[in-house]
N, CA and C atoms as an extended XYZ file, in Angstrom:
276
Properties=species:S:1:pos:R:3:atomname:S:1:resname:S:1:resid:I:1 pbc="F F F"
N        -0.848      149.661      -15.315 N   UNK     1
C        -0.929      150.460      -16.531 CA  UNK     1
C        -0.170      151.762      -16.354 C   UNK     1
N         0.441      152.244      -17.649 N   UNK     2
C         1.023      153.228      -17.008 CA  UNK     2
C         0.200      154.534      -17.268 C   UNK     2
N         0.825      155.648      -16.840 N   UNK     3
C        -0.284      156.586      -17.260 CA  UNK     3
C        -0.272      157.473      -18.417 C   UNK     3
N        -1.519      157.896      -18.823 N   UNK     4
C        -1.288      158.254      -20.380 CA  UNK     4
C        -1.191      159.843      -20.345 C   UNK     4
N         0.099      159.946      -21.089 N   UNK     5
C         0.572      161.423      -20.978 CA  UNK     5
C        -0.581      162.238      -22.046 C   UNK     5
N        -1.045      163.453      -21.761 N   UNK     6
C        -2.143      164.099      -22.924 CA  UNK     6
C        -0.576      165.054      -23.732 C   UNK     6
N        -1.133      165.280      -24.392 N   UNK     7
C        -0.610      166.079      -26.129 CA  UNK     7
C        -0.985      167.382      -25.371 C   UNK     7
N         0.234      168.600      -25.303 N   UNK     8
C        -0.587      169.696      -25.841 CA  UNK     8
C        -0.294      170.350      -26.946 C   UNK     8
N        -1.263      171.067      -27.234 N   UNK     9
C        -1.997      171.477      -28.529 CA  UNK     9
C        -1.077      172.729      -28.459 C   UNK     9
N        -0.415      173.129      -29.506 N   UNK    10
C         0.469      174.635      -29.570 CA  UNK    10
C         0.010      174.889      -31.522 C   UNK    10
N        -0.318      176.464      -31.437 N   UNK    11
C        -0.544      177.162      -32.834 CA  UNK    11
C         0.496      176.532      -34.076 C   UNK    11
N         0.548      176.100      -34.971 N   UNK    12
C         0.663      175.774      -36.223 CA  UNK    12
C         1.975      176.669      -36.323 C   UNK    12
N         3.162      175.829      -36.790 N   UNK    13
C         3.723      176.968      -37.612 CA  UNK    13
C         3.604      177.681      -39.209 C   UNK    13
N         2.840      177.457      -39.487 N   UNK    14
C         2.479      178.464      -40.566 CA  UNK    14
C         1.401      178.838      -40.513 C   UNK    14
N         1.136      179.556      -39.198 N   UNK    15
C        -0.137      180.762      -38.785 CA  UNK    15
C         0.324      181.512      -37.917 C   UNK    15
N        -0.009      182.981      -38.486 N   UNK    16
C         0.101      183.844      -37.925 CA  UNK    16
C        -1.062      184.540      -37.417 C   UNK    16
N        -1.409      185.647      -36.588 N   UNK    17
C        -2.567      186.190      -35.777 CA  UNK    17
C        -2.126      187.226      -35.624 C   UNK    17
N        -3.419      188.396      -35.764 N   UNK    18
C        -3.388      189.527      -35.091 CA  UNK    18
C        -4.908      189.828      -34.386 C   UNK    18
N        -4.582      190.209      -32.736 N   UNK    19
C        -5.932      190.670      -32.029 CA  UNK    19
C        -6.563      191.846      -32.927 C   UNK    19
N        -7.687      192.208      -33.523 N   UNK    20
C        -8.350      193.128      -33.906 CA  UNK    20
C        -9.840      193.487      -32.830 C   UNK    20
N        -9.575      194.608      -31.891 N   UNK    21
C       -10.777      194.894      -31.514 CA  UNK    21
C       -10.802      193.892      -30.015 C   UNK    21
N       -11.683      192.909      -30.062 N   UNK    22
C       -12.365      192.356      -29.630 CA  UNK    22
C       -11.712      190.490      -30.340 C   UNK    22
N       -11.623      190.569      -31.243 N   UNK    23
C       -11.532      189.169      -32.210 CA  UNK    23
C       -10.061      188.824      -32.996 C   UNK    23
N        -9.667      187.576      -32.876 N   UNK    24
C        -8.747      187.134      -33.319 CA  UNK    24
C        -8.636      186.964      -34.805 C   UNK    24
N        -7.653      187.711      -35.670 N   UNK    25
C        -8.225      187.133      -36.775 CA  UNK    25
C        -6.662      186.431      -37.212 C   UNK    25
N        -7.139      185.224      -37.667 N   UNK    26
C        -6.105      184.208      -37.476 CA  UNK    26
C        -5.962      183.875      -39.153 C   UNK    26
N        -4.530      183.844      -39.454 N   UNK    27
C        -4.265      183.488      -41.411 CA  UNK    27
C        -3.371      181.966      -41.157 C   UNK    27
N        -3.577      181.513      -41.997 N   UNK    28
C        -3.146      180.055      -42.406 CA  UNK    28
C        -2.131      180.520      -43.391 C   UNK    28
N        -0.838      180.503      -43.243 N   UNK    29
C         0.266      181.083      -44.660 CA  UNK    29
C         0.365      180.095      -45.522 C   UNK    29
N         0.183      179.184      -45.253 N   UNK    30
C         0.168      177.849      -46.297 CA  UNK    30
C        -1.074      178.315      -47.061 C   UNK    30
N        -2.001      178.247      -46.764 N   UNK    31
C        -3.322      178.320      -47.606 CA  UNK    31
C        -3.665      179.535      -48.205 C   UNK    31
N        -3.371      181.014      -47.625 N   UNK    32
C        -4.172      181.597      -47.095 CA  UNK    32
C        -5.347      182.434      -46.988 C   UNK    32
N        -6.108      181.218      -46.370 N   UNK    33
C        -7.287      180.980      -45.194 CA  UNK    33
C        -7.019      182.271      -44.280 C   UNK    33
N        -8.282      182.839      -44.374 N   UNK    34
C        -8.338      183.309      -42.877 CA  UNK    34
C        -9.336      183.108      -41.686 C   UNK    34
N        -9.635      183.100      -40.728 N   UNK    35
C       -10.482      182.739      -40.037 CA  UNK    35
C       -10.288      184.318      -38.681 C   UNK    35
N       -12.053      184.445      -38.320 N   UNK    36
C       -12.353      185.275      -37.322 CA  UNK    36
C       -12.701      184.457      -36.109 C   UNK    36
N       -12.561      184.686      -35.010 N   UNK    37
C       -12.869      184.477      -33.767 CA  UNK    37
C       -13.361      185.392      -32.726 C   UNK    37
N       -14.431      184.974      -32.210 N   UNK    38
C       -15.392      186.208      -31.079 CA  UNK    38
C       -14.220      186.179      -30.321 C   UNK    38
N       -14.650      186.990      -28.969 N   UNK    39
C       -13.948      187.186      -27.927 CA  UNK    39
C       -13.728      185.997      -27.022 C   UNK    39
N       -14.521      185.225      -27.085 N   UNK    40
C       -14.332      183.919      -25.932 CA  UNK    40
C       -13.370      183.019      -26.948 C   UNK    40
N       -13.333      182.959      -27.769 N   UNK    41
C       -12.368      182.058      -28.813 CA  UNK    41
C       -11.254      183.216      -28.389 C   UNK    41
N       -10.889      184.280      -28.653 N   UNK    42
C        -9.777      185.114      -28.596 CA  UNK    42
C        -9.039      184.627      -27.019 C   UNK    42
N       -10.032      184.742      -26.256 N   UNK    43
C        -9.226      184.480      -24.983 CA  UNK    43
C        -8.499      183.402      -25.064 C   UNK    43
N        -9.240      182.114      -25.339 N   UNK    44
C        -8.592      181.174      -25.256 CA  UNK    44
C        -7.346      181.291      -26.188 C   UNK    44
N        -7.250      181.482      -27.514 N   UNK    45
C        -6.431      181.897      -28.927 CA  UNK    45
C        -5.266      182.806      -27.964 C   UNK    45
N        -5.083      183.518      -27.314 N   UNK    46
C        -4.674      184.102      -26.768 CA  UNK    46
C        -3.562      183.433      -25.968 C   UNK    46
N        -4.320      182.382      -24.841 N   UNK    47
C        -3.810      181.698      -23.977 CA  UNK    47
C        -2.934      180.768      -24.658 C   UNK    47
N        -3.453      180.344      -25.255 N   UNK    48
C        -2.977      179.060      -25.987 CA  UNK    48
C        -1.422      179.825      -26.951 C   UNK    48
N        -1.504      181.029      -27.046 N   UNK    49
C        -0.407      181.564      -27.998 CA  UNK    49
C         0.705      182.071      -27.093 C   UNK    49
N         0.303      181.806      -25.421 N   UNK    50
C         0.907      182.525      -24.230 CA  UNK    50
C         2.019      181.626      -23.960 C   UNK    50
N         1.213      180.298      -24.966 N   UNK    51
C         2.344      179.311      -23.704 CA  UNK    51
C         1.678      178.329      -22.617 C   UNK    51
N         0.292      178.398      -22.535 N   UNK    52
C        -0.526      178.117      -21.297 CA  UNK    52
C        -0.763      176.901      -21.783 C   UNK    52
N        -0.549      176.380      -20.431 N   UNK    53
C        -0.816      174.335      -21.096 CA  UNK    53
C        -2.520      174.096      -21.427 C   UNK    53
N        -3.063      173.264      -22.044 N   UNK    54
C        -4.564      173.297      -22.738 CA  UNK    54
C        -5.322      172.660      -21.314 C   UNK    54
N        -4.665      172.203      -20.180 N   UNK    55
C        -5.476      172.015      -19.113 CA  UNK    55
C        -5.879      173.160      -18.520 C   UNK    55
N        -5.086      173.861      -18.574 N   UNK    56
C        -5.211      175.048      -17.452 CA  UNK    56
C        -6.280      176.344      -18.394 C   UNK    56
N        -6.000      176.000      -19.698 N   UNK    57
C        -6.754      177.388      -20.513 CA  UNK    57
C        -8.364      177.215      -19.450 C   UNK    57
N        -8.898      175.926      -19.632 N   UNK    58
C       -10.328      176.011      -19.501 CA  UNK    58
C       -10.577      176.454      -17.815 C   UNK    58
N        -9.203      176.147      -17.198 N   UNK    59
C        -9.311      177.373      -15.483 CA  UNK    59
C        -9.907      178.291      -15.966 C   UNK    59
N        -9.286      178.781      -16.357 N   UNK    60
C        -8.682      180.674      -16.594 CA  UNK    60
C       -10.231      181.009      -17.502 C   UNK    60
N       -10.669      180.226      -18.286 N   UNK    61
C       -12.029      180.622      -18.727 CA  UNK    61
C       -12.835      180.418      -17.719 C   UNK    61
N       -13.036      179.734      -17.212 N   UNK    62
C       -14.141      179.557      -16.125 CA  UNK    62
C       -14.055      181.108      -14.974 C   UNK    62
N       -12.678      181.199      -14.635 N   UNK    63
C       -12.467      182.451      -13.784 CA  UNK    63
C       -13.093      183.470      -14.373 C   UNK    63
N       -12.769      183.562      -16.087 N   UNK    64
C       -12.820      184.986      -16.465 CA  UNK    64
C       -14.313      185.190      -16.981 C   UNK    64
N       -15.251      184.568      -16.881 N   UNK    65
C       -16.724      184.655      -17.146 CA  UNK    65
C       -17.712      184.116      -16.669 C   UNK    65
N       -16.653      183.776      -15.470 N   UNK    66
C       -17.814      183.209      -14.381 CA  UNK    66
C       -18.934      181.958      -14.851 C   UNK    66
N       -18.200      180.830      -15.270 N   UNK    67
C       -18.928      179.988      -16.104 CA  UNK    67
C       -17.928      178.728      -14.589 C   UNK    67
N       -19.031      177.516      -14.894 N   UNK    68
C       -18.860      176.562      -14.135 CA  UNK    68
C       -17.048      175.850      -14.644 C   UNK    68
N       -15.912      175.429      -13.980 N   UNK    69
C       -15.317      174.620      -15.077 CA  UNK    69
C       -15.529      173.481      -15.608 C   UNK    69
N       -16.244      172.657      -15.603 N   UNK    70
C       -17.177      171.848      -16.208 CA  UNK    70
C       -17.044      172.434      -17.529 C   UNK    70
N       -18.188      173.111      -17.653 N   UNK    71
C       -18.703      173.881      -18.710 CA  UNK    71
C       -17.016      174.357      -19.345 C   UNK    71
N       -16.691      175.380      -18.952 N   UNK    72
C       -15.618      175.972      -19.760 CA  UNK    72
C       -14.142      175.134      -20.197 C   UNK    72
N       -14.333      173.622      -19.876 N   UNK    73
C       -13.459      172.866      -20.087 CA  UNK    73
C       -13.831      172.216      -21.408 C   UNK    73
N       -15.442      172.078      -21.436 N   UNK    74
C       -15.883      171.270      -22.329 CA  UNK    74
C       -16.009      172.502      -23.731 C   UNK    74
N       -15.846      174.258      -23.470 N   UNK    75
C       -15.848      174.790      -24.614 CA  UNK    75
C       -14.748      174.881      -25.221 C   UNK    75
N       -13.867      174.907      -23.728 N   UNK    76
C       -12.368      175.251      -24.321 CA  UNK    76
C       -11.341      173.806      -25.076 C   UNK    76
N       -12.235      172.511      -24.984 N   UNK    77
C       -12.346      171.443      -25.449 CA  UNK    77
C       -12.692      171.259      -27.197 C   UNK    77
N       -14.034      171.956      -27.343 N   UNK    78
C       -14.701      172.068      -28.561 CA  UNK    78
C       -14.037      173.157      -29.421 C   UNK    78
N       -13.436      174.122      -28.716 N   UNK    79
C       -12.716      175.334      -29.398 CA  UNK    79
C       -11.004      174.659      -29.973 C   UNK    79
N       -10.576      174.058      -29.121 N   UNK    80
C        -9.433      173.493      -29.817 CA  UNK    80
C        -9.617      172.566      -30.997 C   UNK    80
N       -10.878      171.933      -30.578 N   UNK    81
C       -10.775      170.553      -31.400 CA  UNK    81
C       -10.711      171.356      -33.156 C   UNK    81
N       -11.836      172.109      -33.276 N   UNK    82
C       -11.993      173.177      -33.980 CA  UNK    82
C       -11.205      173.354      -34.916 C   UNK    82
N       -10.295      173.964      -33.984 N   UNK    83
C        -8.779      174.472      -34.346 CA  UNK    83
C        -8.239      173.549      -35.248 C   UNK    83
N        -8.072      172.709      -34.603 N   UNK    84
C        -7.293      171.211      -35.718 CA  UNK    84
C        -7.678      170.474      -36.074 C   UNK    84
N        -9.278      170.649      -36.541 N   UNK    85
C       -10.026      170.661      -37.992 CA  UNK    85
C        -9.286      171.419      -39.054 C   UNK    85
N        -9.680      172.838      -38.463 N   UNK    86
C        -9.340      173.644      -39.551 CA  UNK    86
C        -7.254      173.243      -39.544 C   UNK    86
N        -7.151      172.882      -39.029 N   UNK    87
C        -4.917      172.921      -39.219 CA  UNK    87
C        -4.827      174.496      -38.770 C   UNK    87
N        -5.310      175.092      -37.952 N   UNK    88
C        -4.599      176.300      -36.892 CA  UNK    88
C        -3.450      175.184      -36.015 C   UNK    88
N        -3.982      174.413      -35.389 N   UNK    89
C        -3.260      173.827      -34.137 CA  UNK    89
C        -2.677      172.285      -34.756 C   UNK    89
N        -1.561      171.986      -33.724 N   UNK    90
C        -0.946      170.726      -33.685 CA  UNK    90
C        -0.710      170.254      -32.553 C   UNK    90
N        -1.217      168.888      -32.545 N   UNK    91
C        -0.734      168.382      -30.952 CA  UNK    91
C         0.969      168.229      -31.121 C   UNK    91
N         1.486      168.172      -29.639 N   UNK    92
C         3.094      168.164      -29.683 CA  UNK    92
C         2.858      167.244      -28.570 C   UNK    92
């Protein structure tokens, strides 16, 4: 079998973001929708806008709050999926 390449997930082109504070607040230009995000969504929102492949975001959470990666794979999992519910994100 061969092996199955994963998708990563990169921001929408017709959304734009600005960090406010603490929270991401993210616009949909097609719609526009806006949507807020706490700080643990921002980090990731962040990463994910860095360039950072969607394996590695849920490292870098686990490092930065001292959470198991287990755990921070499976938020930074639920936080994307999220995402492209709402059409923030597209797999490529």
């Amino acid at each position: 079998m061969g092996e199955k390449r994963k998708k990563e997930i990169k921001i929408g082109p017709t959304i734009t973001w600005r960090k406010v504070n603490d929270e991401a607040v993210i616009l949909n230009l097609e719609t526009s929708v806006y949507y807020s995000v706490n700080n643990t969504g921002t980090f990731i929102w962040e990463l994910l806008a860095g360039g950072r492949q969607t394996g590695k975001i849920g490292l870098a959470l686990a490092e930065e709050y001292g959470i198991s990666p287990e755990d921070a794979a499976a938020d930074t999992a639920e936080f994307l999926d999220t995402m492209a519910e709402l059409e923030l994100t597209e797999a490529r």
